[in-house]
Structure formats: structure tokens, C-alpha cells
C-alpha positions in Angstrom: -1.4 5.6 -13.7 -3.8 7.2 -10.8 -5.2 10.4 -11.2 -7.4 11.8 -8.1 -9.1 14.4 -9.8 -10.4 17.1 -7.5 -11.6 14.6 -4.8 -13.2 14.9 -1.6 -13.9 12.7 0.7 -16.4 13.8 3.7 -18.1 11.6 6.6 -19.1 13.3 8.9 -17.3 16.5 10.5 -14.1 14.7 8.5 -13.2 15.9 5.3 -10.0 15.3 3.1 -9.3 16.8 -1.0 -6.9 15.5 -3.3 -6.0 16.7 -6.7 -2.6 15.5 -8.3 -1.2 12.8 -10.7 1.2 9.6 -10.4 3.2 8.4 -12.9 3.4 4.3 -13.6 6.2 3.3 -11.6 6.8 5.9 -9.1 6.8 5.2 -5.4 4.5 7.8 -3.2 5.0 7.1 0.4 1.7 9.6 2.1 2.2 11.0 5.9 0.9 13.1 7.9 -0.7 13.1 11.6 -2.9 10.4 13.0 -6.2 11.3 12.4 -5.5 13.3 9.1 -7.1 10.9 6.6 -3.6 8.6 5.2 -5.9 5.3 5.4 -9.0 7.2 4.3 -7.4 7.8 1.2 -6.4 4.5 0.4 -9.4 3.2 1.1 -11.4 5.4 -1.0 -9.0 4.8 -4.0 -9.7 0.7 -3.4 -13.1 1.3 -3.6 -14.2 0.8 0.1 -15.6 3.6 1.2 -17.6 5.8 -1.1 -16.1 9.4 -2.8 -18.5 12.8 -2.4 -17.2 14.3 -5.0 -14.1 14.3 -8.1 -12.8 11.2 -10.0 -10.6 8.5 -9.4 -8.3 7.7 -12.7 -7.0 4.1 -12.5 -4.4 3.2 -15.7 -6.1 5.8 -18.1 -10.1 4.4 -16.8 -12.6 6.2 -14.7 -12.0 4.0 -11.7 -14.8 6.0 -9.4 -17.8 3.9 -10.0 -16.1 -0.1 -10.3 -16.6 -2.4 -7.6 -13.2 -3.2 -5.3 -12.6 -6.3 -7.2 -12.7 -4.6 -10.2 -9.9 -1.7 -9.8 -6.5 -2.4 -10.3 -5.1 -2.1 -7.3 -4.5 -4.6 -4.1 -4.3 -2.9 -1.0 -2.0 -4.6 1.9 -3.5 -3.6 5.8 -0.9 -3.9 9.0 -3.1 -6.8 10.2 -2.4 -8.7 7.2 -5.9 -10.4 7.3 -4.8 -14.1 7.2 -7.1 -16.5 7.8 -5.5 -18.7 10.4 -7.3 -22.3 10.1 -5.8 -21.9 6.1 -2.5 -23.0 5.1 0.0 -20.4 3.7 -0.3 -21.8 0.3 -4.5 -21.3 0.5 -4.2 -17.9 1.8 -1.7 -16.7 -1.1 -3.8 -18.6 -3.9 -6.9 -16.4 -2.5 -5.2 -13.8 -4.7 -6.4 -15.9 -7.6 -9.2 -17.4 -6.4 -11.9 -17.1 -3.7 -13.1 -20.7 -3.9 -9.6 -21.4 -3.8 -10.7 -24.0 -7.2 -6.6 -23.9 -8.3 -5.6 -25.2 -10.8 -2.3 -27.1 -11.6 -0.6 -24.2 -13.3 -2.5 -21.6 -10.7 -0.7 -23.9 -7.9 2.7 -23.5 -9.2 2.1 -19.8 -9.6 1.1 -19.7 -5.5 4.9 -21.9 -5.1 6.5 -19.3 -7.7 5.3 -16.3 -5.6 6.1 -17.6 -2.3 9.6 -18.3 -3.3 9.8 -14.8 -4.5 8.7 -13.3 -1.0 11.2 -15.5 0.3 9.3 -18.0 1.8 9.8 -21.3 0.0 9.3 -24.5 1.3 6.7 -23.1 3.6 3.4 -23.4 1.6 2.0 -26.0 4.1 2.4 -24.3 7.2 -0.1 -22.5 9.6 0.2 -18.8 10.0 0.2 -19.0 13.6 3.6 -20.9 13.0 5.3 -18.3 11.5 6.8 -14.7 12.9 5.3 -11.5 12.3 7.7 -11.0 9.3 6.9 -13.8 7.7 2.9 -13.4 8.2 3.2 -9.7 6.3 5.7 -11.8 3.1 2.2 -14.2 3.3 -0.3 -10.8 2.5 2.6 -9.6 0.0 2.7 -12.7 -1.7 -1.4 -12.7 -2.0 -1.2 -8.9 -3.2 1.1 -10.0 -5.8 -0.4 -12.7 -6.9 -3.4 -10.7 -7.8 -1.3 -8.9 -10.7 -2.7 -5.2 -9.9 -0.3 -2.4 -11.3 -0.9 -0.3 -7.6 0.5 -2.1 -5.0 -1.1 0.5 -1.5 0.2 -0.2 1.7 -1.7 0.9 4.7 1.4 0.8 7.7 2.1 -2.8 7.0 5.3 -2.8 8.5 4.3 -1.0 11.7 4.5 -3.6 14.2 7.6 -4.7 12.9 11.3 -4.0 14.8 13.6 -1.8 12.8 15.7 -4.0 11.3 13.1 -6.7 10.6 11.0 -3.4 8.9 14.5 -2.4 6.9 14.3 -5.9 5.5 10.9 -5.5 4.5 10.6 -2.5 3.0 13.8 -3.7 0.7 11.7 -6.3 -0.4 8.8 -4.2 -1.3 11.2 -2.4 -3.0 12.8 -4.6 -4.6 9.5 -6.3 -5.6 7.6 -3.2 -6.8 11.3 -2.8 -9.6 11.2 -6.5 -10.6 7.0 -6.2 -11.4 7.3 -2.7 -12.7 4.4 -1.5 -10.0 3.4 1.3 -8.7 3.5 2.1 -5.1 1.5 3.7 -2.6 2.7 3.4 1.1 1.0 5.4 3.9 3.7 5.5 7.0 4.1 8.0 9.9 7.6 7.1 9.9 10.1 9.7 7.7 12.4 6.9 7.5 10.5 4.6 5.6 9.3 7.7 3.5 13.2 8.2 2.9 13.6 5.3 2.5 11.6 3.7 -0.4 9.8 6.9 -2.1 10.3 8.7 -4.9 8.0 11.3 -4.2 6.0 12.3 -0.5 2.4 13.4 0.1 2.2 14.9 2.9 -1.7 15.0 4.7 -2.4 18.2 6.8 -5.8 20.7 7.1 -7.7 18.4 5.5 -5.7 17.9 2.4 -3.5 15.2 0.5 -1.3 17.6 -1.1 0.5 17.0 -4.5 3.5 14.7 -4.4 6.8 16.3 -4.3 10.0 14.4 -5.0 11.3 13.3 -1.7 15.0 14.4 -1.0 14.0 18.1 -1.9 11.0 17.6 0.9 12.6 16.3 3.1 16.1 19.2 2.8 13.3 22.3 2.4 10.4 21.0 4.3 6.9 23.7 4.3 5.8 24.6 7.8 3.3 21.6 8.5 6.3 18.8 7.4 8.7 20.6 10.0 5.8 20.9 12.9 5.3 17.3 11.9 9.1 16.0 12.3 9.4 18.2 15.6 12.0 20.8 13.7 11.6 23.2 16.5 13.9 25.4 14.6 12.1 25.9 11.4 
């Protein structure tokens, strides 16, 4: 499903490489120190900043060259970037359509979506009347409407209080089985990475290393994963 073929990324003094594989369907949570290139990555694989050298393999197609509306992936920012003087519904039917020209059927897909984020009943309000929470089910609902098989998430759930987050991240989760996505999360929190991944990157010296599968990471963590967590022992 991706395939980051000996990438590298360089602006600047900043430089990050990538070469590894993820299946369809597999959850990849990436982390790493601040600074080390997590959002970078993402961002390159949408398309939004430009890739010095290597390949980017979206769904079996060389992904490197297309356009961000082109690639099959929606990306999901911690800011959620709402716009606030639109209703719920017209910022979830942006997923479909930038002139927001909906049609009947497109409409009841925005209603079908929102009830799936758990936010029925609630297409007509302002996102300045609803929690933090609920603002980050509005961007989820948008993302999903948009029907790309990689779902990225660049620290959504951030901001969020712990068990507020916990209920999130069981949505995603939950979401991400139902649709039969694929899932890349960037988080600094080992938690979430515990959490809701099947397999960790971890980002460090300028590299996003191959995913490993998460429980054996996390019980045998390399050198740079136990500086990260603070295991003073290791």
C-alpha cells in the first residue's frame, strides 16, 4: 500500500531517509524527538513539500510526481483546519467538494459520516459551538468522507485530555477496521503508539527507520527508543 523507496528529504541543514514497506491495513504509529522530521514525513508523502530524491509508492502507483489532490491519502493536522464562519455539515462535505455544489445523495453521505463520528444531529452547528473533541470528529469525518485508503495523522489528538484522547484514538481505530484503511499516526506519546499500532517507526539521526511490530519494540527497545522513553537503565 505505501512504499517509500530510498527517500530523502533535505531543506536546508535538515535531512531525513526512509526506505521500508506498509502493508494495506496495518496501523504505523511514527515517533521520535521533536525536531526529528515525524511531520516532515507526512507531509512529503501528501504531496506538500517536495522529495530530493527516492520514490513514493501509493497502492501499487508512483505517487512521487501527482499533485496533493491526486494521492490517495487524506492527511488530518492537530489544528483541524475548520473554517469557523461554515457549518459542520459544509466543512465535512468539503471532503467531496470544494464549491461545496452537493448534491442530494452527496448530502446524505455528509449526515451518514457524521453519524458515524458520532456526531449526529449536529450538522447545522458552528464549530466554535462545539468542544475540542468534537471539532477533531468534524476533520475525521471530512478525511473520511474523501475515501482515501491512508488515513495520516499529524498529532491530532495532542491537545486533548487523556481520557477524551483514549476515546478518540478508539474511534480512529475503530474507524480505520470498519473502512479497511491504512493508518499512519505520528505521536510523541508511547501510549498512543501502544495503543493503536501495529507496527512503530521510530525517527532518530536523520532517519525514519523500518517499521517493527510494536509489542516486541516496545519489550526490546534499540538504544535511541530507550534514550527516547527516559529508560535510564538500558
Amino acid at each position: 500500500m505505501l512504499h517509500l523507496e530510498n527517500l530523502l528529504i533535505r531543506q536546508g541543514d535538515f535531512s531525513l531517509t526512509a526506505d521500508w514497506s506498509l502493508e494495506r491495513g496495518q496501523k504505523l504509529a511514527i515517533i521520535g524527538p521533536s525536531g526529528g522530521g515525524k511531520s516532515t514525513l507526512l507531509s512529503a508523502i501528501a504531496g506538500l513539500i517536495p522529495i530530493t530524491a527516492g520514490r513514493i509508492h501509493l497502492g501499487g502507483q508512483d505517487a512521487s510526481e501527482l499533485p496533493p489532490a491526486k494521492r490517495p491519502v487524506s492527511l488530518l493536522f492537530q489544528d483541524h483546519n475548520l473554517f469557523p464562519h461554515l457549518s459542520v455539515g459544509r466543512n465535512v462535505g468539503l471532503g467531496l467538494r470544494p464549491d461545496l455544489k452537493l448534491s442530494r445523495d452527496q448530502w446524505q453521505q455528509v449526515d451518514a459520516v457524521l453519524v458515524q463520528v458520532g456526531l449526529e444531529g449536529l450538522a447545522a452547528r458552528q464549530p466554535g459551538a462545539l468542544s475540542g473533541g468534537q471539532r477533531q470528529r468534524v476533520a475525521l469525518a471530512r478525511a473520511l468522507l474523501r475515501k482515501r485508503p491512508v488515513l495520516m495523522l499529524d498529532e491530532p489528538f495532542a491537545a486533548l485530555g487523556p481520557a477524551l484522547k483514549s476515546e478518540m484514538l478508539e474511534l480512529v481505530a475503530q474507524i480505520v477496521s470498519d473502512n479497511e484503511l491504512t493508518l499512519v499516526m505520528v505521536t510523541h506519546d508511547p501510549n498512543d503508539a501502544r495503543r493503536i499500532s501495529d507496527v512503530v517507526s521510530l525517527v532518530t539521526d536523520s532517519v525514519a527507520q523500518a517499521p517493527q511490530e510494536t509489542q516486541n519494540l516496545f519489550a526490546n527497545p534499540p538504544k535511541a527508543l530507550a534514550h527516547y522513553l527516559g529508560q535510564e537503565d538500558f
